[in-house]
DOPA-238806 format. One record per residue: residue in three letters; x negated, y negated, z of N, C-alpha, C in turn. Coordinates in steps of 0.001 Angstrom, whole numbers, plus 500000, padded with zeros to 6 digits. Example, Ala and Ser with C-alpha at 12.3 -4.5 7.8 and 13.67 -1.06 7.14 Angstrom:
2
+------+--------+---------+--------+---------+----------+--------+--------+---------+--------+
| rest | n_east | n_north |   n_up | ca_east | ca_north |  ca_up | c_east | c_north |   c_up |
+------+--------+---------+--------+---------+----------+--------+--------+---------+--------+
|  ALA | 486810 |  505690 | 507800 |  487700 |   504500 | 507800 | 486800 |  503300 | 507800 |
|  SER | 487150 |  502250 | 507080 |  486330 |   501060 | 507140 | 487100 |  499970 | 507870 |
+------+--------+---------+--------+---------+----------+--------+--------+---------+--------+
This chain:
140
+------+--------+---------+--------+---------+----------+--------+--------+---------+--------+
| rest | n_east | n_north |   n_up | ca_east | ca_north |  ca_up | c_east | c_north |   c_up |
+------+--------+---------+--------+---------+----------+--------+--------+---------+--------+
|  UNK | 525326 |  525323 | 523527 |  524097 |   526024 | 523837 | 524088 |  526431 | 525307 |
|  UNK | 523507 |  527565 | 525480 |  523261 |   527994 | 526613 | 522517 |  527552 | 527375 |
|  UNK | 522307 |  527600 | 528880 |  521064 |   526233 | 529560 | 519774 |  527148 | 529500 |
|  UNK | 519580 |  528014 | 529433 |  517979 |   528729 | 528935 | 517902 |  528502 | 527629 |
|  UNK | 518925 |  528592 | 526446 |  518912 |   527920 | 525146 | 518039 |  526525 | 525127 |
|  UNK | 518489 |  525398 | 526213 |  518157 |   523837 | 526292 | 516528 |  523920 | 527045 |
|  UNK | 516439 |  524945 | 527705 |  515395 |   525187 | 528174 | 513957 |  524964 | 527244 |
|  UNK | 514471 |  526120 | 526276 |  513257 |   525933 | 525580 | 513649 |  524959 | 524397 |
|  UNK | 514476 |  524458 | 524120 |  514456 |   523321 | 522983 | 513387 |  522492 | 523734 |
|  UNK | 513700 |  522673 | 524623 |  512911 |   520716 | 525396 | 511184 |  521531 | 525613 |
|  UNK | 511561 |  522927 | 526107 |  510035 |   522922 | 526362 | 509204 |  522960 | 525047 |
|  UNK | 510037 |  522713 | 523588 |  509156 |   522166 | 522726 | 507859 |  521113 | 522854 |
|  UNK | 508849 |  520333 | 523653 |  508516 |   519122 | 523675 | 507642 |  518562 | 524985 |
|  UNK | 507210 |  519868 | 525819 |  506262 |   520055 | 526735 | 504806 |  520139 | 526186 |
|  UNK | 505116 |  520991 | 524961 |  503703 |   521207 | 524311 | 503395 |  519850 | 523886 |
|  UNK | 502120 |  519817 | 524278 |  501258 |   518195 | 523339 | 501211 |  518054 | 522529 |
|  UNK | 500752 |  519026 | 521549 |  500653 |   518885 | 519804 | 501910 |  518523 | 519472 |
|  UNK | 503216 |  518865 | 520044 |  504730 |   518482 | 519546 | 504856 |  517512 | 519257 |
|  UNK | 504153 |  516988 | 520616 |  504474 |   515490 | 521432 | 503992 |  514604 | 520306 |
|  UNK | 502914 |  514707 | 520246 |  501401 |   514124 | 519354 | 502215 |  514178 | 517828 |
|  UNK | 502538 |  515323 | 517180 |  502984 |   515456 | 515922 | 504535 |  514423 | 515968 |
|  UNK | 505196 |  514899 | 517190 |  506864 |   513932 | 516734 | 505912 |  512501 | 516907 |
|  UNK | 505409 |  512089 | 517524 |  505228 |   510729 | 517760 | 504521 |  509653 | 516781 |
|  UNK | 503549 |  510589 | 515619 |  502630 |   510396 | 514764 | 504063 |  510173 | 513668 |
|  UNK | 504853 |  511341 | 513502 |  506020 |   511101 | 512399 | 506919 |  509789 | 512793 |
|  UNK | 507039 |  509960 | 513719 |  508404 |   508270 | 513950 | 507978 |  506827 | 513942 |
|  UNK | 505956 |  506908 | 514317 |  505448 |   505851 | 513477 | 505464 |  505933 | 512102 |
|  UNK | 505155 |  506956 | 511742 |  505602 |   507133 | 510089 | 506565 |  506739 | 509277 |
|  UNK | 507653 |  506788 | 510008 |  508631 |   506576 | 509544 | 509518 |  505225 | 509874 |
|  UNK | 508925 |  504611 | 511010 |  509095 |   503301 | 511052 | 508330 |  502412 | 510053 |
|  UNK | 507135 |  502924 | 509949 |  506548 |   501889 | 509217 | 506778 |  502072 | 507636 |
|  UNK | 507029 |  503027 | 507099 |  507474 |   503216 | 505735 | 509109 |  502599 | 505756 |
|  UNK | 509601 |  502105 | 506771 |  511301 |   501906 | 506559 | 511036 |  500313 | 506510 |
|  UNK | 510050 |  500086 | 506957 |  509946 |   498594 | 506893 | 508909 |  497846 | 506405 |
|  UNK | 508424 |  499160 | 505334 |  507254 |   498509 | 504551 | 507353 |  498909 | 503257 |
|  UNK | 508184 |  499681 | 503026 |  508372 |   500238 | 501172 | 509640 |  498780 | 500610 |
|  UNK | 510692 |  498767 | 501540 |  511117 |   497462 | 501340 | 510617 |  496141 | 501237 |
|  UNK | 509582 |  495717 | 501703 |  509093 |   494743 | 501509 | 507827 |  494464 | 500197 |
|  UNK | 507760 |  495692 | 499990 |  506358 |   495701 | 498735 | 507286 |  494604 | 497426 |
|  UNK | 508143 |  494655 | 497451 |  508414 |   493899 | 495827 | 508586 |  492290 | 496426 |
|  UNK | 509759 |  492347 | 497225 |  510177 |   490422 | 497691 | 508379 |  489476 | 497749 |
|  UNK | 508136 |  490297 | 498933 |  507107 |   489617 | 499373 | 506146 |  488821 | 498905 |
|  UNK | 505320 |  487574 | 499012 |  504746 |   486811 | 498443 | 503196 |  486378 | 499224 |
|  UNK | 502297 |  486502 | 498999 |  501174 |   486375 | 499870 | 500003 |  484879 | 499038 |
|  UNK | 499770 |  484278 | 499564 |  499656 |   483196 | 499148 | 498011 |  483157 | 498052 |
|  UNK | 497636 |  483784 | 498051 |  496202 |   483732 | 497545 | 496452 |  485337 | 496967 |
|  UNK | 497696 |  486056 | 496364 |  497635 |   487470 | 495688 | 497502 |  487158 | 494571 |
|  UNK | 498346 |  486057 | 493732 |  498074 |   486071 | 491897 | 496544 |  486235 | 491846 |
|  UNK | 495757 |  485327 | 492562 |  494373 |   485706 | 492679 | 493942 |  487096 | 492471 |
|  UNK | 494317 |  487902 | 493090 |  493948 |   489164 | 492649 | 494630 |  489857 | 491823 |
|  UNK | 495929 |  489530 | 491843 |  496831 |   490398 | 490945 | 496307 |  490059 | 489213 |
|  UNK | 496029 |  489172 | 489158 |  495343 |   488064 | 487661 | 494225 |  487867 | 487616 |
|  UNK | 493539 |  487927 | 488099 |  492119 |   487477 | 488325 | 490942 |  488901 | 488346 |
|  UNK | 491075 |  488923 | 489739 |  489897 |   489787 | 490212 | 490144 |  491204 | 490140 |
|  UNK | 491193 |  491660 | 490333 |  491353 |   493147 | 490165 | 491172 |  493566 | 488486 |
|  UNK | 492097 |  492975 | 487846 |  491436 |   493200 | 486378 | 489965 |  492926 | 485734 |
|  UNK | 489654 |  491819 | 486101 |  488473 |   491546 | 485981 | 486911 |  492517 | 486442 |
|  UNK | 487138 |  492743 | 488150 |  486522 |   493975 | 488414 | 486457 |  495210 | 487926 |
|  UNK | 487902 |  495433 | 487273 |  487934 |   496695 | 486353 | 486832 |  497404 | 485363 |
|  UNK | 487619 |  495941 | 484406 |  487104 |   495574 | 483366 | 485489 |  495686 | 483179 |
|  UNK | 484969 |  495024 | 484129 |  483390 |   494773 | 484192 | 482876 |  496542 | 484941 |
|  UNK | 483887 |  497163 | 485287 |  482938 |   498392 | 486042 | 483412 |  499382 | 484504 |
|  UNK | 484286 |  499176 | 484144 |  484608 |   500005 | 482684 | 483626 |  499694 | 481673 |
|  UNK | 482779 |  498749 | 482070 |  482146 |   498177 | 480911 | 480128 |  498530 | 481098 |
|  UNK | 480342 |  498899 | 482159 |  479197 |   498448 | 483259 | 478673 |  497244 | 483321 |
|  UNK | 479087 |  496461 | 483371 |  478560 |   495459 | 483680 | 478570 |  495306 | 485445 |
|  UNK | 477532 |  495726 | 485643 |  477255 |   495824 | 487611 | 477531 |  494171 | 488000 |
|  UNK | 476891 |  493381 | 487530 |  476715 |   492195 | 488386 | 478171 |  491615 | 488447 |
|  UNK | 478772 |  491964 | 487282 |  480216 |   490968 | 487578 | 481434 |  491837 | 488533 |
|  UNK | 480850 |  493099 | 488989 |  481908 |   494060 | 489692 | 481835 |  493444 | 491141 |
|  UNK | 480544 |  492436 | 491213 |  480615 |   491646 | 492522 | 482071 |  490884 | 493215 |
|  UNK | 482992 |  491354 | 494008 |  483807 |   490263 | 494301 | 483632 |  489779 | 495579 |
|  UNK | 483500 |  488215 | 495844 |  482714 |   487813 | 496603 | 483708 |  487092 | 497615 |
|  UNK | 485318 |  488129 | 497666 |  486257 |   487012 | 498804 | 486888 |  488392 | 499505 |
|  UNK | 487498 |  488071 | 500690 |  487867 |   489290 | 501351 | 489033 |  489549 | 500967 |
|  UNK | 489643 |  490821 | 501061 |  489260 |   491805 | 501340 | 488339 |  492608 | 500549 |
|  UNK | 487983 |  492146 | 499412 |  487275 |   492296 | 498574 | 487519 |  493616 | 497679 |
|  UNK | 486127 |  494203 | 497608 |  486282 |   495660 | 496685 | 486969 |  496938 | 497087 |
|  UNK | 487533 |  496962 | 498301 |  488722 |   497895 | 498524 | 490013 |  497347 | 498334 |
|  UNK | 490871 |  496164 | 497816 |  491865 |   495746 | 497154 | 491677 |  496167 | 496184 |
|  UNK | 490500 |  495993 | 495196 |  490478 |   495519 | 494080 | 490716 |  497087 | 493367 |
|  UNK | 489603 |  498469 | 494608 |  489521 |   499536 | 493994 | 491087 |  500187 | 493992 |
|  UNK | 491606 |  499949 | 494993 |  493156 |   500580 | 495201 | 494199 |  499686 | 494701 |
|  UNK | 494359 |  498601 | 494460 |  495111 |   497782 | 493656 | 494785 |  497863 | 492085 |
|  UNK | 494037 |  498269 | 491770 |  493763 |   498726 | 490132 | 494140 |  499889 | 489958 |
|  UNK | 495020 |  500754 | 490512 |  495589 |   501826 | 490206 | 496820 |  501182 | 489483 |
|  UNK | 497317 |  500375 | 489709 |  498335 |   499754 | 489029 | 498285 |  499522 | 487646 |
|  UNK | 496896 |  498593 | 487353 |  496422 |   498666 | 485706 | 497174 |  499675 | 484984 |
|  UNK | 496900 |  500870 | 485767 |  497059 |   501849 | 484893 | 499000 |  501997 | 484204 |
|  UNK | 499660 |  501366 | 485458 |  501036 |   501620 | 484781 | 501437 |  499842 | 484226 |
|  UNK | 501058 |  498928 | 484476 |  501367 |   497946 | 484149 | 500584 |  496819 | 483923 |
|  UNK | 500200 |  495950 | 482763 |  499687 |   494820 | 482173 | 499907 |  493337 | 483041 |
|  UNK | 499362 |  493097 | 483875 |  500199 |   491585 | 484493 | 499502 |  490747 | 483840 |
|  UNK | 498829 |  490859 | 483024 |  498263 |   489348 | 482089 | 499195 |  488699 | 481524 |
|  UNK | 500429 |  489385 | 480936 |  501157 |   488379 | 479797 | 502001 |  487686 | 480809 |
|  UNK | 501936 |  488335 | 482226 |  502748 |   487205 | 483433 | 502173 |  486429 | 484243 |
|  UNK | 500969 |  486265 | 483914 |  500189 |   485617 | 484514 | 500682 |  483937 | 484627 |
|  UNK | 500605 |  483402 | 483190 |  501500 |   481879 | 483005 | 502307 |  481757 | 484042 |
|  UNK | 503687 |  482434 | 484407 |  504696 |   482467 | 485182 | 505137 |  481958 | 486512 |
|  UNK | 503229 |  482224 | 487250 |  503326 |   482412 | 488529 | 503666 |  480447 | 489113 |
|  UNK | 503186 |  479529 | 488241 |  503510 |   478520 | 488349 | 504813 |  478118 | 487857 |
|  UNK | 505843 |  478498 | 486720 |  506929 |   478030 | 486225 | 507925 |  478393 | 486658 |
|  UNK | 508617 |  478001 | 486520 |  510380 |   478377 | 487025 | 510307 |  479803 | 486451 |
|  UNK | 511284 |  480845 | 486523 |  511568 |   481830 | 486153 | 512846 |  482572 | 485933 |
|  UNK | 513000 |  483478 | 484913 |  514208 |   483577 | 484902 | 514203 |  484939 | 485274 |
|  UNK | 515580 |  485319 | 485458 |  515993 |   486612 | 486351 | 514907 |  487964 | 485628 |
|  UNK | 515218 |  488087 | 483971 |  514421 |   488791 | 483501 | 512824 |  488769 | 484112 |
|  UNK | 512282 |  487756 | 483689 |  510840 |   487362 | 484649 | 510749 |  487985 | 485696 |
|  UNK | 511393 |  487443 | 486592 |  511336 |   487993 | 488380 | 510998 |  489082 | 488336 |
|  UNK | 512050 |  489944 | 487540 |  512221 |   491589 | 487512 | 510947 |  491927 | 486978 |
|  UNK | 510389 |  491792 | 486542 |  509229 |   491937 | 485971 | 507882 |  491754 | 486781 |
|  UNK | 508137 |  490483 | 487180 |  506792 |   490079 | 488379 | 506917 |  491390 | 489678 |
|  UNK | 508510 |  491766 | 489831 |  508111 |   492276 | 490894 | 508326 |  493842 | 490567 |
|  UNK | 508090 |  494316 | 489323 |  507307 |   495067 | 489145 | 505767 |  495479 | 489197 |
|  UNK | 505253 |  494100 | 488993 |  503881 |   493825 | 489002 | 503390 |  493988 | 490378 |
|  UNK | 504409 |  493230 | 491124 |  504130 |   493384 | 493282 | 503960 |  495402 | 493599 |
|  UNK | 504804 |  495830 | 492970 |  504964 |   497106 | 493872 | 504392 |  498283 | 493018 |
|  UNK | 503461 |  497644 | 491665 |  502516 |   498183 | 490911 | 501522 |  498337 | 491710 |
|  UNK | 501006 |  497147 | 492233 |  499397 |   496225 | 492700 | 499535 |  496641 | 494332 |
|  UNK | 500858 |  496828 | 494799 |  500722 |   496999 | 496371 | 500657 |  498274 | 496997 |
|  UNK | 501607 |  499185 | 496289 |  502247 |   500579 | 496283 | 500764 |  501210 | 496760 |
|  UNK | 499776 |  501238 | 496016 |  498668 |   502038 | 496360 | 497903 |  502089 | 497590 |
|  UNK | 497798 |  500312 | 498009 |  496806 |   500205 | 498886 | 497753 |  500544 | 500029 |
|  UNK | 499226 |  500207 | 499995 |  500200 |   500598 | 501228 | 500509 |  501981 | 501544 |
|  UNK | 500262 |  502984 | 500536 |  500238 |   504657 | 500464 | 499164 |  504871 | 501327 |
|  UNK | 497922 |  504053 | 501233 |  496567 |   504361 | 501660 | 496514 |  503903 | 503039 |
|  UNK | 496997 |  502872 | 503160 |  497426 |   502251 | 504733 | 498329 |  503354 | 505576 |
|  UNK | 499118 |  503917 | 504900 |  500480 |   504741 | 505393 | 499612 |  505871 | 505841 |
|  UNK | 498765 |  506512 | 505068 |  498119 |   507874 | 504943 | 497133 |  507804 | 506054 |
|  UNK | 496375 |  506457 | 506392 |  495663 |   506106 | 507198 | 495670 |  506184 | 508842 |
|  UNK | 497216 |  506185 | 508834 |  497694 |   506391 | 510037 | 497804 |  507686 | 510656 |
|  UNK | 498140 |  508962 | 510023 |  497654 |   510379 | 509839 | 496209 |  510549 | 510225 |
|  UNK | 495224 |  510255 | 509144 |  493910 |   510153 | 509135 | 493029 |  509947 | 510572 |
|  UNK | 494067 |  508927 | 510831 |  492850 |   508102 | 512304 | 493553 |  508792 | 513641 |
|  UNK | 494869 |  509070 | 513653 |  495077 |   510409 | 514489 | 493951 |  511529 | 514425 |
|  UNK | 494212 |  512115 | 513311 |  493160 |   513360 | 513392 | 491729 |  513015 | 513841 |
|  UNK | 491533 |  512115 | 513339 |  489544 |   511603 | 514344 | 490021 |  511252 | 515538 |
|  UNK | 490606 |  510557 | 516372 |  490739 |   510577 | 517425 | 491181 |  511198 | 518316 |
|  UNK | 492119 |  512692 | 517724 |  492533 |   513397 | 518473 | 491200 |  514317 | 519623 |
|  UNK | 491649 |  514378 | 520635 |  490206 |   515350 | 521092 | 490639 |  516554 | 521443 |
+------+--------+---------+--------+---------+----------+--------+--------+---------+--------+
């Protein structure tokens, strides 16, 4: 390249919005490199709780109307429950529910951690997207 060629490559990168846009993408992309990998392994100590419990359950009771039982009364509460029930829709974790206490076999696993990156995938898209989002309000 020619040095007036290099000139303006870089004075891309004079402009702010560049600046602002590359810098918004390479958090992006750090945090999706080290967070789409971790949605299945990972284990959080109080999740069967929701993965078995309360997210179906909340469903269930707002599919039903039943208002009073859509109450969930532990944190993070009804924004897990609303973005982690997108999962319902592709996968059943009741019949693995038993599991979460027993030994398991390889088949199992594969299965549970289908159930992880069913139940997580959404609220971590929404976390990911979030980061976009809260740029744009704070930009001035």
């Amino acid at each position: 390249m020619k040095p007036s060629s290099w000139n303006s490559f870089f004075a891309l990168f004079r402009s702010r919005n560049t600046l602002h846009a590359i810098v918004v993408f390479a958090v992006l992309i750090a945090n999706a490199s080290f967070g789409f990998p971790r949605l299945e392994p990972y284990s959080a100590v109080d999740e069967p709780y929701w993965t078995y419990n309360r997210t179906p359950d909340f469903w269930r009771a707002l599919l039903s109307a039943k208002w009073k039982s859509t109450d969930i009364n532990d944190k993070p509460g009804i924004t897990v429950a609303w973005l982690s029930g997108v999962g319902l829709l592709t996968i059943d974790p009741m019949p693995l529910a038993p599991l979460r206490d027993e030994p398991k076999t390889d088949a199992e696993l594969a299965a549970i951690k289908q159930v992880n990156v069913a139940f997580r995938l959404p609220i971590y898209l929404v976390a990911l997207l979030s980061i976009s989002l809260f740029y744009l309000l704070i930009r001035k």
